[in-house]
C-alpha positions in Angstrom: 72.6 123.7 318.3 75.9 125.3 320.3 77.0 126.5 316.6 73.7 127.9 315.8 73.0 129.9 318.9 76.6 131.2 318.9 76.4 132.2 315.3 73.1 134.5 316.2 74.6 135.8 319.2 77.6 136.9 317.1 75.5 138.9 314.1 73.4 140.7 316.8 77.0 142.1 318.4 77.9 142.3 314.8 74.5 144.5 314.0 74.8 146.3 317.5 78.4 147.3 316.2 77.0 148.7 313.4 74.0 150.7 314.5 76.2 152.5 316.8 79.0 153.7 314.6 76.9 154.4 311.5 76.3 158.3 310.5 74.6 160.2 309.0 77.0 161.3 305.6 75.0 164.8 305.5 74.9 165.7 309.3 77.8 164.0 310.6 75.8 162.7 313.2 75.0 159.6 314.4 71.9 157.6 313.8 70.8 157.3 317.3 71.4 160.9 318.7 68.7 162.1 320.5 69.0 165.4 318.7 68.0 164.6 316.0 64.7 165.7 315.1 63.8 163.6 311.7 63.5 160.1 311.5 65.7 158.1 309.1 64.2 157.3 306.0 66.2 154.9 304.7 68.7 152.3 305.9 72.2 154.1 306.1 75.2 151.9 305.3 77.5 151.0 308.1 80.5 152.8 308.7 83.9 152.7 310.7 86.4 155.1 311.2 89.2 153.1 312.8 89.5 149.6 310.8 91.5 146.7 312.5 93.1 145.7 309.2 94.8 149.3 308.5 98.0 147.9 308.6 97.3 145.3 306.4 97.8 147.3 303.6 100.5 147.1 301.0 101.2 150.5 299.0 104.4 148.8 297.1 102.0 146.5 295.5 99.3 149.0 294.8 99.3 149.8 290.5 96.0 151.7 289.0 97.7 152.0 285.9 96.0 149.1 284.7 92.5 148.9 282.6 89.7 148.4 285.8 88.3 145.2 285.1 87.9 142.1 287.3 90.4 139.8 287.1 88.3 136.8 287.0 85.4 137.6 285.4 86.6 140.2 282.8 83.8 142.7 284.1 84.1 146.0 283.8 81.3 146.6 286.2 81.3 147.4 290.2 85.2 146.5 290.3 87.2 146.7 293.7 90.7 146.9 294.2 92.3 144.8 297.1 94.8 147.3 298.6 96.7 144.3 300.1 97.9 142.4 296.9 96.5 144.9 294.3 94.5 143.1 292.5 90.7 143.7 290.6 87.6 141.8 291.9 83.8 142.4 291.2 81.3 142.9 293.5 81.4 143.2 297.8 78.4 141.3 298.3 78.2 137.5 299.5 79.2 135.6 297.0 80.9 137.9 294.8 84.7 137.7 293.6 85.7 139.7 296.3 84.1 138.5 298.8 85.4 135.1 298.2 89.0 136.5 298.1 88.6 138.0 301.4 87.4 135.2 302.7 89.7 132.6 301.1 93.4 135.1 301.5 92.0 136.8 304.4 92.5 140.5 302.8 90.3 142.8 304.4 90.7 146.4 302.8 89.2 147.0 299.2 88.6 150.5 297.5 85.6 150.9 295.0 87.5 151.7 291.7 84.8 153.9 290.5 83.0 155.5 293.6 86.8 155.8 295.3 85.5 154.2 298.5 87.0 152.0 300.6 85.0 149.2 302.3 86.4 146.0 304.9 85.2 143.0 303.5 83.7 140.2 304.3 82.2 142.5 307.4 81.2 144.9 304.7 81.3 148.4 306.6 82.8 151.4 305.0 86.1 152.6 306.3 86.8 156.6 306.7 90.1 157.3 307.7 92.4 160.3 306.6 95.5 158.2 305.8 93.9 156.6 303.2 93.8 160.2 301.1 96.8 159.2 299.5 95.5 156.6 297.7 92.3 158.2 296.3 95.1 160.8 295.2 96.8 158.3 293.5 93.9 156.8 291.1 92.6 160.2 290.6 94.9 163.0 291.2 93.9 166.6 291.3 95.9 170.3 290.3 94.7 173.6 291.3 95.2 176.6 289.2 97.7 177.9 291.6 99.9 174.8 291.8 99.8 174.7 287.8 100.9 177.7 287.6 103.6 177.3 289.2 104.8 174.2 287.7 107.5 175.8 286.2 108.5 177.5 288.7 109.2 175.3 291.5 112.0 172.6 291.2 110.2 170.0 293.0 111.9 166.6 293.6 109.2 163.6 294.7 110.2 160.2 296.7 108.4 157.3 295.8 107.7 154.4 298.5 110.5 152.9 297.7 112.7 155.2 298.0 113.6 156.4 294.1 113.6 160.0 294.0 111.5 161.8 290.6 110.6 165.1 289.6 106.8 165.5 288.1 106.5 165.2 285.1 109.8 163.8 283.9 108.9 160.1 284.8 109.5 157.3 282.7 106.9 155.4 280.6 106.4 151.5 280.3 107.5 149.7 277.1 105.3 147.0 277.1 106.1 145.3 273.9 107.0 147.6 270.9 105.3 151.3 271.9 108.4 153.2 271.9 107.4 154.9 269.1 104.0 156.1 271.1 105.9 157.1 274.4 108.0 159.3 272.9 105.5 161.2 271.7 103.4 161.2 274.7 106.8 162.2 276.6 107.2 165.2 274.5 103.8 166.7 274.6 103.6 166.6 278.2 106.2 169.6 278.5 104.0 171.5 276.0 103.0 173.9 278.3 99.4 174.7 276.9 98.5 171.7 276.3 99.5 170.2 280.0 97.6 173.2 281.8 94.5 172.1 279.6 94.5 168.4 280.2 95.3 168.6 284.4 92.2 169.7 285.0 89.8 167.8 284.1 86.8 170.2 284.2 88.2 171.9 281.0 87.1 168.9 279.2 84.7 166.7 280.7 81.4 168.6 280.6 82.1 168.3 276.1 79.0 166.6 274.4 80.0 164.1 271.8 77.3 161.7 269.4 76.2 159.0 271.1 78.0 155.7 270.7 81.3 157.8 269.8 84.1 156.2 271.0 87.3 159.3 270.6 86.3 160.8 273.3 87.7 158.1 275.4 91.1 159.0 273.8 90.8 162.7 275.5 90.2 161.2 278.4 92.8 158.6 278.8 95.1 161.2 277.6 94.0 163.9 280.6 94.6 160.7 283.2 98.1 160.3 281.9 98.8 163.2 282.1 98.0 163.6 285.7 100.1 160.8 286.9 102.9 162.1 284.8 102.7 165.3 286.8 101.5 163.6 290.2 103.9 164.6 292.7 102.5 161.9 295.1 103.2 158.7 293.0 104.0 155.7 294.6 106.2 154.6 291.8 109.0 156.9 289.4 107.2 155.3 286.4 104.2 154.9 285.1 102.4 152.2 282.6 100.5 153.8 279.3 98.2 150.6 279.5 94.7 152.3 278.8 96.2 155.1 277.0 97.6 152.5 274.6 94.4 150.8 274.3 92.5 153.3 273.5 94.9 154.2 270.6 94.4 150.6 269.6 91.0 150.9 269.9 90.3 154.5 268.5 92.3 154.1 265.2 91.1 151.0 264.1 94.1 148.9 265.1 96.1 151.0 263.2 98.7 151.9 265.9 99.7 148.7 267.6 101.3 147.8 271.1 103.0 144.7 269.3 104.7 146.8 266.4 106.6 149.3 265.7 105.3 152.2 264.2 106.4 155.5 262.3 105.9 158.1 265.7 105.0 161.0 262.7 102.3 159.1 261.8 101.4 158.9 265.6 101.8 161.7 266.4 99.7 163.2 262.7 96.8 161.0 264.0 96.8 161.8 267.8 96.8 165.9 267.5 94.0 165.3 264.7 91.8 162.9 266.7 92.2 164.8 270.4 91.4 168.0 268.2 87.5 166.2 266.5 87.4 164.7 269.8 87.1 168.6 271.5 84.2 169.1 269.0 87.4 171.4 266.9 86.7 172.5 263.6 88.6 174.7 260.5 88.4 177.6 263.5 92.1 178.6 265.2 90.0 178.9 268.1 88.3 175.7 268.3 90.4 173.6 270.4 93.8 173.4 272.7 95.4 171.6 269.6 94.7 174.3 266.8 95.9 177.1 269.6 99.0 175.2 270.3 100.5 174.4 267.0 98.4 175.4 264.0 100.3 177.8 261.7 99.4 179.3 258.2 101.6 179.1 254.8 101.2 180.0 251.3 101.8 176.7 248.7 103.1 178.2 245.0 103.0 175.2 242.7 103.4 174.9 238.5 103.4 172.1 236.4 106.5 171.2 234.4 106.0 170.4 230.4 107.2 167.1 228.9 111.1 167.2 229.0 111.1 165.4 225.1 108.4 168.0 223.9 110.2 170.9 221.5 110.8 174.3 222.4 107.6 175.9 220.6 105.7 173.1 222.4 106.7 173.8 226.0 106.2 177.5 225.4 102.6 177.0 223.9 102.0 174.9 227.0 103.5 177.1 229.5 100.9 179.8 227.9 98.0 177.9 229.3 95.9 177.9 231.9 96.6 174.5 233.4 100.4 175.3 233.6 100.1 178.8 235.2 101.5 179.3 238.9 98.7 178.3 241.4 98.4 179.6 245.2 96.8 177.9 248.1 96.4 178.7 251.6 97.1 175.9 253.9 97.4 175.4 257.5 99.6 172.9 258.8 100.1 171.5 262.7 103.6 170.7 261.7 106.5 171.1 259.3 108.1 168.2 257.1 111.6 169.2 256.3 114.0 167.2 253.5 117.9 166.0 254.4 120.4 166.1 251.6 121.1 162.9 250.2 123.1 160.3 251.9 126.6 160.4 250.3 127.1 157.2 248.2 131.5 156.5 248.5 133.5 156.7 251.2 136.0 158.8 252.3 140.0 158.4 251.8 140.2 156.7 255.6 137.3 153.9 254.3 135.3 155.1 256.2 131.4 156.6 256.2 130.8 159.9 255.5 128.4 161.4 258.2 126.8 164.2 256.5 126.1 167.5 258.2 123.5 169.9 257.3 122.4 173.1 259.3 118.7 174.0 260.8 118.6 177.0 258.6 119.5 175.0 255.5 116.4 173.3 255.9 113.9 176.0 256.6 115.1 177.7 253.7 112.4 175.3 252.1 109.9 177.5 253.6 111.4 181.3 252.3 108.6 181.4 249.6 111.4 181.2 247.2 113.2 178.3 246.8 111.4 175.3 244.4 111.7 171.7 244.9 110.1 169.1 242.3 107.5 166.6 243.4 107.1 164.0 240.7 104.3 161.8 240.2 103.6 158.9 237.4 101.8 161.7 235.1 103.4 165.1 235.4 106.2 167.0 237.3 105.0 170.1 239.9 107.7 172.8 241.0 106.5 173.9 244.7 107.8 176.6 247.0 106.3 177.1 250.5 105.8 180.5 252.1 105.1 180.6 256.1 102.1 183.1 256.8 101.6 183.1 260.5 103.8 181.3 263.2 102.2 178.6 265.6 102.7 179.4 269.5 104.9 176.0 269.4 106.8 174.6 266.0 106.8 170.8 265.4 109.5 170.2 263.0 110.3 166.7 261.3 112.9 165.3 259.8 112.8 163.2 256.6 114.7 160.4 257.5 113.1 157.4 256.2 112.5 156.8 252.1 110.7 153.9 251.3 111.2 152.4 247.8 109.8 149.0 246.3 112.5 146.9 248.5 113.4 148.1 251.9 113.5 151.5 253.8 116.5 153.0 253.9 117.5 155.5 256.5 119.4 159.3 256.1 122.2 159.3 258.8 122.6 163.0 258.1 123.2 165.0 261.4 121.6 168.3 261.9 123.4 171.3 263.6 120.9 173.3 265.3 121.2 175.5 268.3 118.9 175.0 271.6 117.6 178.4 271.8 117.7 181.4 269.9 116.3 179.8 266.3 115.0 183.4 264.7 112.6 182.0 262.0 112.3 185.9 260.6 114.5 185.7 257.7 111.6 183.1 256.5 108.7 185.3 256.4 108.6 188.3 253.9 108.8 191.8 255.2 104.6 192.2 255.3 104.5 188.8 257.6 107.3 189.7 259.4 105.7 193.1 260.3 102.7 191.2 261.6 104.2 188.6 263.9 105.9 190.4 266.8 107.9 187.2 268.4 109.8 185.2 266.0 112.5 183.0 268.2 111.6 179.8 269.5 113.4 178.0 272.2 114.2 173.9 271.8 111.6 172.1 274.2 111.7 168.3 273.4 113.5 166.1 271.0 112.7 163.2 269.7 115.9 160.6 268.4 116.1 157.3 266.2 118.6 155.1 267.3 119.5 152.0 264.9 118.3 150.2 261.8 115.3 151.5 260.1 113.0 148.8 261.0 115.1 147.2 264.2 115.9 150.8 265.5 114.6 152.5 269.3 113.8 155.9 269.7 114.4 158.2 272.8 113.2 161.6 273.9 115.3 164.9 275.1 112.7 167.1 277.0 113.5 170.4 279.1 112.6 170.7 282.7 111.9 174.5 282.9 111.5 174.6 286.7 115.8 173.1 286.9 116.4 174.2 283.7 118.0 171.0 282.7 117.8 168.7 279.8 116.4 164.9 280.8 116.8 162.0 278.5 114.0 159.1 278.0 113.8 156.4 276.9 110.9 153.9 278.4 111.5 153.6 281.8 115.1 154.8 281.9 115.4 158.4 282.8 119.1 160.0 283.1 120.0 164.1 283.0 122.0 165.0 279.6 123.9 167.9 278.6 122.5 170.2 276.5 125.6 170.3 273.9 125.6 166.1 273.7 121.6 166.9 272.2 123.1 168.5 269.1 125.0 165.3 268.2 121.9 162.8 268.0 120.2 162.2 264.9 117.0 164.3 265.6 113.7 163.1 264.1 111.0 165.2 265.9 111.6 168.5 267.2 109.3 170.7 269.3 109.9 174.6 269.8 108.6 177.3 271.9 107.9 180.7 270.3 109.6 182.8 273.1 107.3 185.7 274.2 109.6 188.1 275.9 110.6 191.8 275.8 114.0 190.3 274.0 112.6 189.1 270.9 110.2 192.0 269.6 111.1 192.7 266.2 111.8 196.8 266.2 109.6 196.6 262.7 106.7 194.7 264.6 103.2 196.0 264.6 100.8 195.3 267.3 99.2 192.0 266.3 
């Protein structure tokens, strides 16, 4: 009876408490002011702006990088974080996962993962308190146009809680198995400049209509979150996990793209620009989306078919009169360029030791003059190809053949590259009518991609540039350490990203308006 009577007298303090600090969230005022004219319609939830259990909270623990569901039940639905040991529960009601662990580990504080409000459980009263900003920052952060802007301007250098100093946007990624071969890529198109303005603010993006029951367009927006905690200057952490970016990938390419293997990062990277590109509604336009403005360029592809080598001489020539082997042109756009190493040399040198082969950047774009020829067999007939470049992409994705797969093994081309940070002049490439069209034709080294190691047991790392410091970061996973730009040159380069320098320094004297 004492228990009973006590318990009554304590939820009528408890609903007293509550009707005297609930407000209105329109007016700001509170329920029971006598100026306010209208009655209350509805019940208004309770709300507190000074919580006992503040303190409680543990921001080293806190991670969001994780895929919201409950931790229990698996649900997806109505999830809450507990900001004292950071982990996902469902519901705030009595009886629900969160309620119990509130009850059972006395945590108190809990933020709604989807509604970003933060609620003291089991009393179950809202908390509104300004120091909790930060962490509403932190699941969702936020960029004006101003502060992107200037992004590459302003050196900044962040401090994490516990202590590890960062700069935005050169923060390393979590390998959580074998997705090396993913973060690199991610790495490198964060310091595309385009491309990061577009995806930090979310309103460029979010209002695009896609079928119903399509599933890419979660890829465009777990790419737009990354990218926002790459470049949050408030993190709590100096690294951040690619968790639901990953699975998405997983999920978007049919299980193609694995966290638990290895993969080729071309291939990735071929299938992420294509898929964020249908997933922005793009189409054959240059126009249509961020990815075709970024790096879509034009070329000309010249290819003949090659006559029998055992036919006879009249033979060949009576062939080479027809139709079917006359020169054929087609216009092709590409997002990136594949270009070939020289073999690997097969003896060794007078020491007994390796040759390293070394081939210059220029050597290889000479495949794309418009006049050199390289054969492409197939099992039925021999085709003689040259490539001519028709129109230059704002930023140049160039790749490196390394990897030949026969009916064994894959064998890898140790064959270094010399090529210069800035300063590439692609101009000798185009023919004097192109050239008199495209009025920039220098591009300036902004990421580079490295394999390290055996074909199939190897790593890979990323070079990127920090244009704010003007220095040259290494990554590779979570390990992020400055480099010298002249120990780049010296790595065996697989991916390579340039920027089409837009200056007063590079205007060709024979350009024309474009």
């Amino acid at each position: 009876m004492l228990m009973s009577t006590s318990r009554n007298c304590f939820r009528d303090d408890f609903e007293q408490r509550n009707s005297l600090i609930s407000m209105d969230s329109k007016t700001g005022k509170r329920s029971n002011d006598p100026s306010e004219d209208e009655k209350p319609t509805k019940k208004r939830p309770a709300m507190s702006f000074k919580c006992p259990y503040l303190d409680t909270i543990d921001r080293s623990r806190l991670d969001f990088d994780f895929e919201k569901l409950c931790s229990v039940s698996l649900s997806r639905i109505n999830v809450y974080a507990c900001l004292i040991c950071g982990k996902y529960f469902q519901g705030k009601g009595p009886g629900t996962y969160a309620y119990l662990h509130s009850v059972g580990e006395d945590h108190h504080v809990y933020i709604n993962l989807h509604t970003l409000k933060f609620y003291c459980l089991p009393d179950n009263y809202e908390i509104v308190d300004a120091p909790l900003e930060d962490i509403k920052y932190l699941i969702n952060p936020t960029f004006s146009k101003e502060y992107i802007e200037n992004l590459d301007k302003n050196d900044t250098i962040s401090r994490a809680i516990g202590g590890a100093t960062y700069r935005p946007g050169i923060v390393g990624l979590n390998n959580i198995k074998a997705n090396d071969y993913c973060n690199v890529i991610l790495q490198a198109l964060i310091t595309v400049r385009p491309i990061r303005n577009y995806f930090l603010r979310e309103e460029n993006y979010k209002d695009i209509k896609r079928p119903p029951g399509d599933i890419s367009f979660q890829l465009v927006h777990r790419f737009g979150e990354l990218m926002r905690k790459l470049w949050n200057p408030r993190n709590f952490k100096n690294h951040v996990s690619p968790h639901e970016m990953l699975q998405s990938v997983v999920l978007c390419s049919d299980k193609k793209f694995q966290i638990t293997q290895q993969g080729n990062p071309v291939n990735f990277m071929s299938w992420f620009l294509n898929a964020l590109h249908i997933s922005l509604n793009g189409t054959k336009r240059r126009d249509s989306s961020i990815i075709y403005k970024t790096f879509l360029g034009d070329m000309k592809i010249y290819s003949r078919k090659i006559p029998p080598i055992d036919l006879k001489d009249e033979e060949k020539r009576s062939l080479l009169a027809t139709e079917e082997y006359q020169e054929k042109v087609e216009n092709s756009p590409f997002l990136f360029l594949s270009a070939d190493l020289p073999p690997a040399p097969l003896f060794k040198d007078e020491m007994k030791e390796n040759i390293i082969p070394q081939v210059s950047l220029y050597a290889l774009l000479s495949k794309f003059n418009g006049v050199n020829e390289k054969e492409y067999k197939t099992y039925k007939e021999n085709i003689m190809k040259r490539f001519e470049i028709t129109r230059l992409p704002p930023y140049l994705i160039l790749v490196m053949q390394r990897f030949t797969k026969n009916t064994f093994f894959i064998e890898k081309n140790p064959t270094i590259v010399n090529f210069p940070i800035k300063n590439v002049d692609v101009g000798e490439l185009l023919t004097p009518e192109i050239r008199a069209k495209q009025k920039h034709t220098v591009y300036d080294l902004v990421a580079n991609i490295v394999h390290d190691g055996e074909p199939t047991k190897g790593s890979y790392r990323v070079h990127v540039l920090h244009k704010a410091s003007g220095k040259w970061f290494e990554m590779q996973d979570l390990h992020v350490t400055e480099i010298l730009p002249q120990m780049i040159t010296l790595t065996e380069s697989y991916i390579q990203i340039y920027e089409l320098r837009k200056d007063s320094r590079t205007n060709n004297s024979s350009a024309e308006p474009s």
